[in-house]
Each structure stands twice: as structure tokens, then as C-alpha cells.
C-alpha positions in Angstrom: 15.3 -2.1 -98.7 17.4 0.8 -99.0 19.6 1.7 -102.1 23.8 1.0 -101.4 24.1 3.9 -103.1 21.9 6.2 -100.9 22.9 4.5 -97.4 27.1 5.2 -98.6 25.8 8.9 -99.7 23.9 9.6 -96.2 27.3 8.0 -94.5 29.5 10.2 -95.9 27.4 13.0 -95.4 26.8 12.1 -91.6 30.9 11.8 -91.4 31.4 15.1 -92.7 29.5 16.7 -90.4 30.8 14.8 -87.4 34.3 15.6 -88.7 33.2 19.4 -88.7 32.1 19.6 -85.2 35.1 17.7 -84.2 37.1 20.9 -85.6 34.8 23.3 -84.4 35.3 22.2 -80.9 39.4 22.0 -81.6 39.3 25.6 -82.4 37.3 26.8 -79.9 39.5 24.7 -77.3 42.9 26.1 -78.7 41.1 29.9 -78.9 40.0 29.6 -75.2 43.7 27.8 -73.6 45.8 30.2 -75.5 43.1 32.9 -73.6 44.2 31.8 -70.3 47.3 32.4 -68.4 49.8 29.6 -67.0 51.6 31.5 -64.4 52.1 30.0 -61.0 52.3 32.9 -58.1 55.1 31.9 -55.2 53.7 32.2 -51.6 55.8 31.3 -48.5 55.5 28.3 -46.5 53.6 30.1 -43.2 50.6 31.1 -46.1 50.7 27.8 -47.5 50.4 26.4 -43.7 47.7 28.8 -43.1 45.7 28.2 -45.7 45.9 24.4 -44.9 44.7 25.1 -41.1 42.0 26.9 -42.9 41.0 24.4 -45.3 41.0 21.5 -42.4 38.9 23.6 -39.8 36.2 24.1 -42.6 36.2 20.4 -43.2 35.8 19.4 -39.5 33.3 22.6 -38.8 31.1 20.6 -41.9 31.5 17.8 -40.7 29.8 19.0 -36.7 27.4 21.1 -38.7 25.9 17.9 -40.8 25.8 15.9 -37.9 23.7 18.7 -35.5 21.6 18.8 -38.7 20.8 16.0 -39.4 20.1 15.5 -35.0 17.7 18.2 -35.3 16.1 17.2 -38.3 15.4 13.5 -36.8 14.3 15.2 -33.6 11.6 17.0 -35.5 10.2 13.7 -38.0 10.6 11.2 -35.4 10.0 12.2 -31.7 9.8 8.7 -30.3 13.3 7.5 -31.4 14.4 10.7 -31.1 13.9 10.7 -27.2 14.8 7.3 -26.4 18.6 8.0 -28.6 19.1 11.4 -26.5 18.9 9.6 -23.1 21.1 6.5 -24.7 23.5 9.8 -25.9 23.6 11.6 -22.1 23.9 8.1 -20.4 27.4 7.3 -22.9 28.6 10.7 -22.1 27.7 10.1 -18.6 29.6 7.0 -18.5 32.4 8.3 -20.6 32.8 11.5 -17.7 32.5 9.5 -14.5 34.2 5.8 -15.6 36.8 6.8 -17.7 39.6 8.7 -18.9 38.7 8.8 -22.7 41.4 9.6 -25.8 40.0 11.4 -28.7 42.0 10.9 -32.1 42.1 12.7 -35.4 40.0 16.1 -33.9 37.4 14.3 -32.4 35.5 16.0 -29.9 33.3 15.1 -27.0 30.1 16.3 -28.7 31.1 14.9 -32.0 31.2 11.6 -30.0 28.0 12.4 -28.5 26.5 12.4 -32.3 28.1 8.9 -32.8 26.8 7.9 -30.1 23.0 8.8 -30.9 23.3 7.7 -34.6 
């Protein structure tokens, strides 16, 4: 059994210090925000534009590169598959080419649809 007396004294003390850290981290917090600087910088439209045209082409260049990755990296650990889903790929395109007039949306691309089609 342990004394009331002792388990209230080891509470307290075990409150105390949590309430310390608390306040240590509340100054360091205030110190570092009042360290920083709030000021918003005004650029025109065309940069904003620009920098959006940016941002999208890196998202759709990622998004080729991880596919051709991760082709090249199933062409190396499985051969087998790999072959038989590169002639199912070439025959889609194939058919895509000669049988019909195909619509890409939202930045597709024929290669990109040639991944699709082998995954």
C-alpha cells in the first residue's frame, strides 16, 4: 500500500513540473512568433498565373516520371508479365491510332494512357 500522504506529495510534485514545461514551451513559442515577420509581399496577377502553370506542369511531369518508374522497375523484377503487358500496351495504342478518334481530358497524354493501359 502506499501512504495518501506520499502518493498527494508525488502528485503535486509531478503537476508542478508539467505546469513548468507547459510555460517553458509558452515562452519559447511567444519568443520565436514575435521573431518572425507577418508581411505579405504583392505580386501581379501574370506572376501569380505563372507560378500556377509552373506548379501544375511539375505535378503532371511527377506524375509521367512515377509511372515510367515504376514500368521500368516491373520490367526489370518481373520479365514474364512484363512482356506479355507491353504487347497488351502496343496493341491498345494500336487500336486507339487506327480505330478511333480518341479525346484526352484533364492533360492526359497518349503515353500516359499507354501506362494505364499496361498497369
Amino acid at each position: 500500500m502506499i501512504d495518501p500522504a506520499y502518493k498527494m506529495e508525488k502528485v503535486k510534485e509531478a503537476h508542478e513540473k508539467v505546469y513548468a514545461y507547459y510555460e517553458a514551451y509558452r515562452l519559447v513559442d511567444e519568443q520565436v512568433s514575435a521573431l518572425q515577420f507577418k508581411t505579405k509581399i504583392p505580386f501581379s496577377k501574370d506572376l501569380y498565373e505563372s507560378w500556377y502553370d509552373i506548379e501544375k506542369s511539375i505535378m503532371r511531369f511527377d506524375r509521367i516520371f512515377n509511372k515510367v518508374e515504376k514500368f521500368d522497375a516491373r520490367a526489370m523484377t518481373d520479365t514474364v508479365n512484363h512482356e506479355r503487358r507491353e504487347k497488351r500496351m502496343v496493341e491498345n495504342r494500336n487500336k486507339r491510332w487506327n480505330d478511333n478518334y480518341t479525346f484526352f481530358f484533364g492533360d492526359l497524354t497518349e503515353e500516359e494512357q499507354q501506362y494505364r493501359d499496361y498497369f
